[in-house]
N, CA, C and O atoms as a GROMACS GRO file, in nm:
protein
  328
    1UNK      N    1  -2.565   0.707   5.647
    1UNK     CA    2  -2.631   0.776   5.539
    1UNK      C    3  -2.559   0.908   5.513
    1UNK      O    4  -2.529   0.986   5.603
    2UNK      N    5  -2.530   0.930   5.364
    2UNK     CA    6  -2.472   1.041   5.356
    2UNK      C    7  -2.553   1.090   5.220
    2UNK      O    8  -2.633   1.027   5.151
    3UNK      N    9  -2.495   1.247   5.205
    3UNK     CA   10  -2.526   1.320   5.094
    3UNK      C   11  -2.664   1.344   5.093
    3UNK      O   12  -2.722   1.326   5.200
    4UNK      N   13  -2.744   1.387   4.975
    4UNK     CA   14  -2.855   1.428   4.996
    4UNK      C   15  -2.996   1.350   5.018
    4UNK      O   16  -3.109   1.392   5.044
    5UNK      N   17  -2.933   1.192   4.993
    5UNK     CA   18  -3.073   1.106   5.083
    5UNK      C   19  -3.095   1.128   5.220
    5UNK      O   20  -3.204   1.156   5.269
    6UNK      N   21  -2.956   1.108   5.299
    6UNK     CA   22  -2.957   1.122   5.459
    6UNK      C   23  -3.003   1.228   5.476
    6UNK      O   24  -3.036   1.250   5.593
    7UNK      N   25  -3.027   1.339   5.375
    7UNK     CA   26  -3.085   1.470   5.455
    7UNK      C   27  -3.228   1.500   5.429
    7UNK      O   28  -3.284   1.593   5.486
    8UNK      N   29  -3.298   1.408   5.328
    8UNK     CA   30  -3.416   1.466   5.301
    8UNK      C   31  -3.472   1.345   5.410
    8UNK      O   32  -3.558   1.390   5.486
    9UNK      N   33  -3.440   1.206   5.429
    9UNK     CA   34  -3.482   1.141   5.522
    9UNK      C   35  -3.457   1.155   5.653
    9UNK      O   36  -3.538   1.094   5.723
   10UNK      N   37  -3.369   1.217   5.714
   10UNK     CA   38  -3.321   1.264   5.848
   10UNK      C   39  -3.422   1.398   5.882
   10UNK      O   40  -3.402   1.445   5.994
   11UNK      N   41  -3.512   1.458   5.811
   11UNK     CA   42  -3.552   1.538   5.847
   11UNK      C   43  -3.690   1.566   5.774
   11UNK      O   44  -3.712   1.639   5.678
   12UNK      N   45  -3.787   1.481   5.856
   12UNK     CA   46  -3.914   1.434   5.775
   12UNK      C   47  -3.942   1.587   5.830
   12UNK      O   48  -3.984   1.521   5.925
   13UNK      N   49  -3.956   1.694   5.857
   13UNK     CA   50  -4.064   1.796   5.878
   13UNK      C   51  -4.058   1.886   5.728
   13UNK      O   52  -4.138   1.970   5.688
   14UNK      N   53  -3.933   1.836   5.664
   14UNK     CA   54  -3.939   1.964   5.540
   14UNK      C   55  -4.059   1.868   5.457
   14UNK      O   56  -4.164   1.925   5.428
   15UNK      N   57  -4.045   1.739   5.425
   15UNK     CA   58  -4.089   1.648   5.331
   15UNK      C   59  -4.247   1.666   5.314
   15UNK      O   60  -4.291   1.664   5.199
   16UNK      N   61  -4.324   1.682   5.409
   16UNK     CA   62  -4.455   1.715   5.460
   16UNK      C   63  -4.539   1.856   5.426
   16UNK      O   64  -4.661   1.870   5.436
   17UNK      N   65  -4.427   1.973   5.377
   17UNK     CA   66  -4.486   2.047   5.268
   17UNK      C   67  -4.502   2.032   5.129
   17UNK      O   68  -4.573   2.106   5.061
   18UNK      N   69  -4.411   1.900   5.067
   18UNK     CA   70  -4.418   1.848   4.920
   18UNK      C   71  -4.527   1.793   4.924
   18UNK      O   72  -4.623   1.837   4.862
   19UNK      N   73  -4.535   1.650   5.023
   19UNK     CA   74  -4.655   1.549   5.012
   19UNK      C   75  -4.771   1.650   5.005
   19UNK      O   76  -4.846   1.633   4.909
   20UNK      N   77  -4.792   1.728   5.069
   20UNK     CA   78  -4.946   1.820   5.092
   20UNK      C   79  -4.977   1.872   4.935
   20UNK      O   80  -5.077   1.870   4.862
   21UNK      N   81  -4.858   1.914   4.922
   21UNK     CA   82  -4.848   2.042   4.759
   21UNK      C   83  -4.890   1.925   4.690
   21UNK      O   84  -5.006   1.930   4.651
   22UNK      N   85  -4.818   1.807   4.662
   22UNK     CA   86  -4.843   1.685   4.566
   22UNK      C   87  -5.004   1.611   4.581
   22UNK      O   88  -5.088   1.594   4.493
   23UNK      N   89  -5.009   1.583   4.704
   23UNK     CA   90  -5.187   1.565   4.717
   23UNK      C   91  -5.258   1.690   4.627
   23UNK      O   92  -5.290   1.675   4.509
   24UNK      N   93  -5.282   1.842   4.719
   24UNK     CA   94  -5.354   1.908   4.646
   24UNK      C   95  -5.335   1.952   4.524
   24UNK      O   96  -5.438   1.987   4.467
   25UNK      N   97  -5.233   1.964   4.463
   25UNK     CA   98  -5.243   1.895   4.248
   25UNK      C   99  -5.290   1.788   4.205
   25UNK      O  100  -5.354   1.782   4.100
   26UNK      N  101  -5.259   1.662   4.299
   26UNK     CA  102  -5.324   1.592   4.242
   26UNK      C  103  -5.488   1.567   4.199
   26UNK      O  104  -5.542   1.523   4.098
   27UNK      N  105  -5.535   1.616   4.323
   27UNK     CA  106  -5.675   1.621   4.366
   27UNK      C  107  -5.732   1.712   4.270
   27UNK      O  108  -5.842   1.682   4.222
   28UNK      N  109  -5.668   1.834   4.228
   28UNK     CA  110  -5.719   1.915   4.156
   28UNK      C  111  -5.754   1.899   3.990
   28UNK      O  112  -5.848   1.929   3.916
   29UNK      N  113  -5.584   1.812   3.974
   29UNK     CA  114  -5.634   1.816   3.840
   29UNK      C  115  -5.762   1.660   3.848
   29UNK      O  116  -5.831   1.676   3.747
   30UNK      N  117  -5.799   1.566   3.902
   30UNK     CA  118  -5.883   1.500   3.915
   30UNK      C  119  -6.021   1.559   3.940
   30UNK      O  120  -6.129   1.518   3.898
   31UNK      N  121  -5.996   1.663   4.015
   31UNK     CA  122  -6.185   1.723   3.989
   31UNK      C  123  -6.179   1.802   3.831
   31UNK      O  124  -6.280   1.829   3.766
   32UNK      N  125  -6.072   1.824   3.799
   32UNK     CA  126  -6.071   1.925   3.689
   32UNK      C  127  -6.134   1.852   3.561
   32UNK      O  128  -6.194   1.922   3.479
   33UNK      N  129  -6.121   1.712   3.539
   33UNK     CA  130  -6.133   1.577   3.504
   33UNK      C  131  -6.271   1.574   3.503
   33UNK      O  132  -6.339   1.580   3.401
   34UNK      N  133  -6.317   1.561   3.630
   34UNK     CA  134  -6.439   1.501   3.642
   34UNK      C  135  -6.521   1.612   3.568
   34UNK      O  136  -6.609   1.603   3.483
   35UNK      N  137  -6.468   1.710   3.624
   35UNK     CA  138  -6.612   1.800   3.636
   35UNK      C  139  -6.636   1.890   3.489
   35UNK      O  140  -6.740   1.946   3.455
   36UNK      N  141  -6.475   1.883   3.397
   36UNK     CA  142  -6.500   1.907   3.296
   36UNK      C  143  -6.520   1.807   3.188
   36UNK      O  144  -6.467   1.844   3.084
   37UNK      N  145  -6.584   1.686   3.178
   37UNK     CA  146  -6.621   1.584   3.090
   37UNK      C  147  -6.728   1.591   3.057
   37UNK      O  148  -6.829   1.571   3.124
   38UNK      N  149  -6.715   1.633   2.900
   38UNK     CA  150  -6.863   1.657   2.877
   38UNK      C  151  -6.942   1.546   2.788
   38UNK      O  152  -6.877   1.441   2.792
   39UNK      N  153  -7.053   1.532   2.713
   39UNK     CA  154  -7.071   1.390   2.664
   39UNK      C  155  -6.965   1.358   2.589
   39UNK      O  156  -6.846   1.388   2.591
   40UNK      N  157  -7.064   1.260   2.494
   40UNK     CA  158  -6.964   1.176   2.384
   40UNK      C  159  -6.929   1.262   2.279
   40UNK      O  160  -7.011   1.353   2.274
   41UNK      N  161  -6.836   1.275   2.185
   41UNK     CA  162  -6.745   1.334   2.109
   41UNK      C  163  -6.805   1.361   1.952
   41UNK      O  164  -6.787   1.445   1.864
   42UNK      N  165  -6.903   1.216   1.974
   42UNK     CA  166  -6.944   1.190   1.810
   42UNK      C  167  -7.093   1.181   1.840
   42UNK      O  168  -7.116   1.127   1.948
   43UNK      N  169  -7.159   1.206   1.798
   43UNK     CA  170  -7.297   1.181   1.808
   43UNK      C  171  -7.281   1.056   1.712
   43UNK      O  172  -7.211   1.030   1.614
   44UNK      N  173  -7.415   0.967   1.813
   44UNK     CA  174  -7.439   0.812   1.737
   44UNK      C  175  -7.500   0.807   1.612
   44UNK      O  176  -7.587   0.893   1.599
   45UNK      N  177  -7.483   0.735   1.520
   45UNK     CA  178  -7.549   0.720   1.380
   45UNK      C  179  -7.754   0.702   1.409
   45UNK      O  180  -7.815   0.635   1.493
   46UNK      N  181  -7.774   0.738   1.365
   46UNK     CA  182  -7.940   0.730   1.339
   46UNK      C  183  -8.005   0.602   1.347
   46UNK      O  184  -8.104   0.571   1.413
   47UNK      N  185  -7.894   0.493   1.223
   47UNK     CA  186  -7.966   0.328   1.269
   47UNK      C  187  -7.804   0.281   1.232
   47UNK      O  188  -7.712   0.319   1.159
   48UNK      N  189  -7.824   0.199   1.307
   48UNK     CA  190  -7.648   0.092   1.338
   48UNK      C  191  -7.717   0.030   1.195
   48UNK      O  192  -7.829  -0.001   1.153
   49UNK      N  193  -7.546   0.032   1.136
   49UNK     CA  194  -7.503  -0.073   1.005
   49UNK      C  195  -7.535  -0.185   1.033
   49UNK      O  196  -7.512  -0.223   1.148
   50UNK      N  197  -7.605  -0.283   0.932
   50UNK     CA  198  -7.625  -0.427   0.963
   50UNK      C  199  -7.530  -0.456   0.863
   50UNK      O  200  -7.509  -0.397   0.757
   51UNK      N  201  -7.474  -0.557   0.912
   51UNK     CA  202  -7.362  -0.611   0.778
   51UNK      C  203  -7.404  -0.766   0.732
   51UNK      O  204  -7.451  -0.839   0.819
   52UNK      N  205  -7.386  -0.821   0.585
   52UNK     CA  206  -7.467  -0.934   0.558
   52UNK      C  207  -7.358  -0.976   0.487
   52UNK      O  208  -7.291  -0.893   0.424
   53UNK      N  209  -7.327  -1.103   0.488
   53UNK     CA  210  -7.216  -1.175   0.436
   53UNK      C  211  -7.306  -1.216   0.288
   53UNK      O  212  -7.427  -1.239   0.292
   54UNK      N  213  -7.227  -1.220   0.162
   54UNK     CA  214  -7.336  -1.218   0.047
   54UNK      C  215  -7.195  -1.283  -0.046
   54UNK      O  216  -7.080  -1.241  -0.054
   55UNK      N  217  -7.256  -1.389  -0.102
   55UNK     CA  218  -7.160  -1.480  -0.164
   55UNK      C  219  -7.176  -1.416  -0.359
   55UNK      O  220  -7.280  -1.438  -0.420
   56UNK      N  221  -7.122  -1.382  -0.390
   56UNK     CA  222  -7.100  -1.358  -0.514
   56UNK      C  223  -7.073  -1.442  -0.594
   56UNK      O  224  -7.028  -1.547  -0.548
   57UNK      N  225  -7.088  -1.431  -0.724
   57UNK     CA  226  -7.056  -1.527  -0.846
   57UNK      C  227  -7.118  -1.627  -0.820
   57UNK      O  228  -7.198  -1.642  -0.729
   58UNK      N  229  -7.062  -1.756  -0.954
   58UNK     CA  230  -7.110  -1.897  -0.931
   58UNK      C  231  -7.104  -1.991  -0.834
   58UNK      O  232  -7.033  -1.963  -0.738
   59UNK      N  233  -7.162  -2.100  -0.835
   59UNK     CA  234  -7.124  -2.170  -0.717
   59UNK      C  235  -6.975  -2.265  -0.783
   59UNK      O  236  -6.957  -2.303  -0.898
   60UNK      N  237  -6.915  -2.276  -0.705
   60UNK     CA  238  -6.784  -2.400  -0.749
   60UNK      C  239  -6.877  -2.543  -0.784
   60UNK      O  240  -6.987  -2.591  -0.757
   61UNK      N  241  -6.775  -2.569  -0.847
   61UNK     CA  242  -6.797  -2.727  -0.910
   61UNK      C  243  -6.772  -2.769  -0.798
   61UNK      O  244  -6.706  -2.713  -0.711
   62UNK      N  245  -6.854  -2.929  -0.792
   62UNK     CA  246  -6.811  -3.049  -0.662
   62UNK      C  247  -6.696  -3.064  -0.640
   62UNK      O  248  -6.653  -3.046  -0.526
   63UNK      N  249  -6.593  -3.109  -0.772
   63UNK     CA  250  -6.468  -3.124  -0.766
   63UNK      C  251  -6.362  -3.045  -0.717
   63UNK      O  252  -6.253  -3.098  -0.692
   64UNK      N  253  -6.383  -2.914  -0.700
   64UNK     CA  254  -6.302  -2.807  -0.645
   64UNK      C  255  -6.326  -2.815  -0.475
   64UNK      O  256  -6.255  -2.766  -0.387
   65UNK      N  257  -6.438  -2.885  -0.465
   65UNK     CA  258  -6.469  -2.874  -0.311
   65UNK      C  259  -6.332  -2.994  -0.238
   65UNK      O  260  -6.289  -3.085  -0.308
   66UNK      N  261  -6.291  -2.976  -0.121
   66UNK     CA  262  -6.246  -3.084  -0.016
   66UNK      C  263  -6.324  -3.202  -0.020
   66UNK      O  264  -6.446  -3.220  -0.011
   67UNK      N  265  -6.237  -3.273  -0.033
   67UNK     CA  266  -6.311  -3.402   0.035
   67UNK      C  267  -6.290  -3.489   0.159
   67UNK      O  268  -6.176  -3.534   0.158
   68UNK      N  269  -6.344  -3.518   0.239
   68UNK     CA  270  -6.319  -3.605   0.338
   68UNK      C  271  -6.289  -3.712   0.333
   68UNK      O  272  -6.358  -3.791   0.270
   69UNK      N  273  -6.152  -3.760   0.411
   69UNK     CA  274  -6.127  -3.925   0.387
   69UNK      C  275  -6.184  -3.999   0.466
   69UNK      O  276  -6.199  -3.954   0.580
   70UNK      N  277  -6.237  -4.137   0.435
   70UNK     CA  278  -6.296  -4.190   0.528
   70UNK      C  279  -6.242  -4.278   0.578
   70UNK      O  280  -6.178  -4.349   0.499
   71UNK      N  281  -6.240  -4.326   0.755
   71UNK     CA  282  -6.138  -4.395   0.802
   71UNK      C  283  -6.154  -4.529   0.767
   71UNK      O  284  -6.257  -4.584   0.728
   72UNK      N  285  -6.029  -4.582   0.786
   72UNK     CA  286  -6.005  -4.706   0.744
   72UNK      C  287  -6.083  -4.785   0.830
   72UNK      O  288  -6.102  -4.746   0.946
   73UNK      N  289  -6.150  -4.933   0.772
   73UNK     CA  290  -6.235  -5.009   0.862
   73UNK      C  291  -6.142  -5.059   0.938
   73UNK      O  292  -6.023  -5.075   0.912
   74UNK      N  293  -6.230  -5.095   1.076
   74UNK     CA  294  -6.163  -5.181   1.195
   74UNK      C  295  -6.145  -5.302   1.157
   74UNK      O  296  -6.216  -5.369   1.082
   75UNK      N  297  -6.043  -5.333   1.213
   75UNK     CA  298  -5.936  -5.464   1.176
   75UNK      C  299  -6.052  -5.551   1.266
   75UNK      O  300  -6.110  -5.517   1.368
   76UNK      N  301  -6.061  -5.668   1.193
   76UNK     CA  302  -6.150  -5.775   1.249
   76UNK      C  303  -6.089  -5.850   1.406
   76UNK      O  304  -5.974  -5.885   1.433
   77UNK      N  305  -6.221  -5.857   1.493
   77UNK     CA  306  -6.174  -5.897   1.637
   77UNK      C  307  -6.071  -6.055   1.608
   77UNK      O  308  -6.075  -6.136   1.516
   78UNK      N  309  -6.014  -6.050   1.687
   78UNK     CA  310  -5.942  -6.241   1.672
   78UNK      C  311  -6.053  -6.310   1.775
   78UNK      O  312  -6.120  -6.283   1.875
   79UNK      N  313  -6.034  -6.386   1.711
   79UNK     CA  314  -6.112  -6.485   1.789
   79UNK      C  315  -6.075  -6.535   1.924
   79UNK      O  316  -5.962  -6.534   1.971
   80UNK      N  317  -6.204  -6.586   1.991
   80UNK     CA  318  -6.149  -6.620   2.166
   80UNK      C  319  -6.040  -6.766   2.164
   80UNK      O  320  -6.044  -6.870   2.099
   81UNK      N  321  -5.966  -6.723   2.246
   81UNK     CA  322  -5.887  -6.827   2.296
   81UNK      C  323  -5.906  -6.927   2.374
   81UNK      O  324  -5.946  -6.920   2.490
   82UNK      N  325  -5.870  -7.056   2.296
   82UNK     CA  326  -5.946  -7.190   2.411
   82UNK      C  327  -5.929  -7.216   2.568
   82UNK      O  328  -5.988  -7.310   2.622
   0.00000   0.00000   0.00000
């Protein structure tokens, strides 16, 4: 191991004042989080929107509608064999 990996890993006692410093920021800004969340942003509407699907205009002619094909009849059984 050379250069500056071999030295920050060859010598775990420096490393152990970062991890501590890095825990207690972390921790901090997480209570900072908690403890400053205040309600919701928007106050809720008075009565929730109902929404209604509402068909306008005339009705279509039959002919504009789809039609369904209907399947072809079943081919007649053959008869039993003697």
């Amino acid at each position: 191991m050379t250069g500056a990996g071999a030295s920050a890993l060859g010598r775990r006692d420096r490393i152990w004042p970062a991890v501590i410093a890095s825990l207690a920021a972390h921790l901090a800004v997480a209570a900072l989080a908690l403890l400053n969340h205040g309600g919701p942003a928007l106050e809720p509407p008075q009565r929730p929107l109902v929404a209604r699907l509402v068909r306008l205009g005339e009705p279509r002619p039959k002919s504009y509608l789809p039609v369904k094909d209907s399947p072809p009849e079943p081919a007649p059984a053959a008869p039993p064999a003697p």
